[in-house]
C-alpha positions in Angstrom: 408.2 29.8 148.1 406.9 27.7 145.6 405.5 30.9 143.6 408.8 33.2 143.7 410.8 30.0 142.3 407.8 30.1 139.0 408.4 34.1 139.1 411.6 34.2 138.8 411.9 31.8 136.0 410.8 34.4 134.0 412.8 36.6 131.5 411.6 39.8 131.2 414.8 40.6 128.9 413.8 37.8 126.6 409.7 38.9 126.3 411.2 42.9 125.4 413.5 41.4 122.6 411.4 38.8 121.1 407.7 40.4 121.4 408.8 43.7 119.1 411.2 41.2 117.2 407.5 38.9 116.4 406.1 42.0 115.9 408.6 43.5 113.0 408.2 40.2 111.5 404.4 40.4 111.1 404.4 44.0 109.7 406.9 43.1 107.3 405.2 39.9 106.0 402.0 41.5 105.3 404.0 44.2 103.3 405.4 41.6 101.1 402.0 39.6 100.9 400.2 42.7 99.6 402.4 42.1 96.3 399.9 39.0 95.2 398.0 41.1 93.9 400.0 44.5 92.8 397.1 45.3 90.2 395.0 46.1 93.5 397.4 47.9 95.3 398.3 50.2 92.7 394.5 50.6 92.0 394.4 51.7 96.1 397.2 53.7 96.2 396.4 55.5 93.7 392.6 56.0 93.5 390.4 57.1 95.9 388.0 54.2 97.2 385.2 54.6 95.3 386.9 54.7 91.8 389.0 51.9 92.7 386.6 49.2 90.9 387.1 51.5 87.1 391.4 51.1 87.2 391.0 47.1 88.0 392.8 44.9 84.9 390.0 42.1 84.4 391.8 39.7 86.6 392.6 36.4 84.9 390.8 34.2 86.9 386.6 33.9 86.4 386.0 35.8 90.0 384.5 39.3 91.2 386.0 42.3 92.4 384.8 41.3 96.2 386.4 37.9 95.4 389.0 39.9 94.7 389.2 42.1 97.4 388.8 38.9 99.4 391.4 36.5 98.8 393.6 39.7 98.7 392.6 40.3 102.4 393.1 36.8 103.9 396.6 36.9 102.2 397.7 38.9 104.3 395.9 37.4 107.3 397.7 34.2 106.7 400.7 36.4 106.1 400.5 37.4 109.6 399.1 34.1 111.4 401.8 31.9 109.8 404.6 34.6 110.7 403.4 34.6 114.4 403.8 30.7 114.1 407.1 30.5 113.2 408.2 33.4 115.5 407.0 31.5 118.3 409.4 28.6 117.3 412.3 30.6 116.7 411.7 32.2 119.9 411.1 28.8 121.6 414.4 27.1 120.4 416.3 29.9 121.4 414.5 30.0 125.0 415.4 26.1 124.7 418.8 26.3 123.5 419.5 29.1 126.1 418.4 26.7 129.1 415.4 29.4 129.3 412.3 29.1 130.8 410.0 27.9 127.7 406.7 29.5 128.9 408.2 32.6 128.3 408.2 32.1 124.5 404.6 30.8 124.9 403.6 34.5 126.9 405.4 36.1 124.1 403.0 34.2 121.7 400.0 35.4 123.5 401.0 38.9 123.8 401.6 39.1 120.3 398.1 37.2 119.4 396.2 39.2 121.2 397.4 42.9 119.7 396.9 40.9 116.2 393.1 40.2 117.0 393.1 44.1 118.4 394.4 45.7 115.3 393.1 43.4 112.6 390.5 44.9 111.9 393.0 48.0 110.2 393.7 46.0 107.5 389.8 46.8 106.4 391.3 50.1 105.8 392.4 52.2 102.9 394.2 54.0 104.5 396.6 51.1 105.8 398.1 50.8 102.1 397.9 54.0 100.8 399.7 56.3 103.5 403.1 54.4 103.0 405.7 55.7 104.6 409.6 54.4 105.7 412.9 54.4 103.3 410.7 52.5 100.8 409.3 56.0 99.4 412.3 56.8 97.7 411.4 54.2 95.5 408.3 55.2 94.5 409.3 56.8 91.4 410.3 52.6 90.8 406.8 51.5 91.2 404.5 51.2 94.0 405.6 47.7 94.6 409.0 48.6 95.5 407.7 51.0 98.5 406.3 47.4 99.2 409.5 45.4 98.7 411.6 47.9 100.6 409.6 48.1 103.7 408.7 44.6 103.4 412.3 43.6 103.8 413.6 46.1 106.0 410.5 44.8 108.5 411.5 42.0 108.4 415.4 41.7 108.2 415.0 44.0 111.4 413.1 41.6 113.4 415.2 38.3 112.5 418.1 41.4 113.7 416.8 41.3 117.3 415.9 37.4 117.3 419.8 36.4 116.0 421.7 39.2 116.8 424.5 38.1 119.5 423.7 41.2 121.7 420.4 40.4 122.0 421.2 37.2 122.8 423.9 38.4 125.7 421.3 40.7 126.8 418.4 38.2 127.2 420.9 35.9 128.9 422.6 38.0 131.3 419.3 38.0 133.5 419.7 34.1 134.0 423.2 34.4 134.3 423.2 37.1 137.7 420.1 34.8 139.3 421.9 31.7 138.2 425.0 32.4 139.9 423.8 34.9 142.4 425.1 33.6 146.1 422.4 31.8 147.5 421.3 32.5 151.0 421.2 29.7 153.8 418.3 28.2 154.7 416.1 29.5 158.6 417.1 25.8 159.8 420.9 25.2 158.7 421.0 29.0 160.0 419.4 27.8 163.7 421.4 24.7 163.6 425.0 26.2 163.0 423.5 28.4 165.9 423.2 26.0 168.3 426.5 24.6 167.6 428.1 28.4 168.0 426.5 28.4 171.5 427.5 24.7 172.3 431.1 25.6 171.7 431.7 28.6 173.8 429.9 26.9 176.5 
């Protein structure tokens, strides 16, 4: 009994809404962190990898090209980490606000850390910032920074979209709102008792 009360308290409508919503999020924060260092992008997208290193500006600051390449990299990382932070508290004060169960904001949080770890390691990639595609490649002609800027911030306006949007939030309620108010059945012993009190009477 005890265990199908804990099952229930979860919100499967609220996990498919805000776990591709954390998601969007992400993407779209690493698109706009790659533009700390537009120099290196540029360089990438439009260089194969081992002529990269000849089109690099001599960056202003007394470090290497793998220092470079480094702090570039963990940008991004951080992008990604700090985004999945403040996901998880958007998600939870809407689960709160909502009278929703709050673990399921915290399973949402997981989910998402764990395909992070699992597709990190992408980022190591060329590929990853050279094969750019989306409505940001209309810009290109622009600069490589817009394709950037334009995915960037439709990523990311689409996931605050699902996180704030009021049919989301009607569609990740309306499961509490048919168990809440579903008619609840009687329990074996108030069942037994009104019974006996049947039988009682026609006797």
């Amino acid at each position: 009994m005890a265990t199908g009360k804990f099952i229930s308290k979860f919100n499967w409508r609220l996990i498919l809404i805000h776990l591709p919503a954390t998601l969007f999020l992400i993407l779209g924060a690493r698109k706009l962190a790659v533009l700390s260092d537009v120099d290196l992008i540029e360089a990438i997208y439009l260089y194969p990898p081992d002529d990269i290193w000849n089109h690099l500006k001599k960056p202003l600051d007394d470090i290497t090209n793998g220092q470079r390449f480094y702090l570039f990299f963990r940008g991004i990382a951080y992008a990604g980490l700090i985004t999945i932070l403040v996901s998880f508290l958007i998600s939870l004060f809407i689960s709160i606000r909502n009278k929703i169960f709050w673990l399921n904001s915290l399973v949402v949080f997981i989910l998402v850390f764990i395909i992070t770890i699992l597709t990190f390691h992408k980022l190591l990639f060329f590929k990853i910032l050279s094969e750019i595609g989306g409505f940001g490649r209309l810009f290109e002609s622009l600069g490589i920074k817009y394709v950037f800027i334009i995915n960037g911030t439709i990523l990311t306006l689409t996931g605050l979209f699902l996180f704030f949007n009021p049919w989301t939030k009607k569609f990740i309620r309306k499961q509490y709102d048919e168990s809440h108010f579903a008619p609840k059945e009687k329990p074996a012993e108030e069942l037994n008792h009104a019974g006996e009190e049947k039988d009682w009477t026609w006797e």
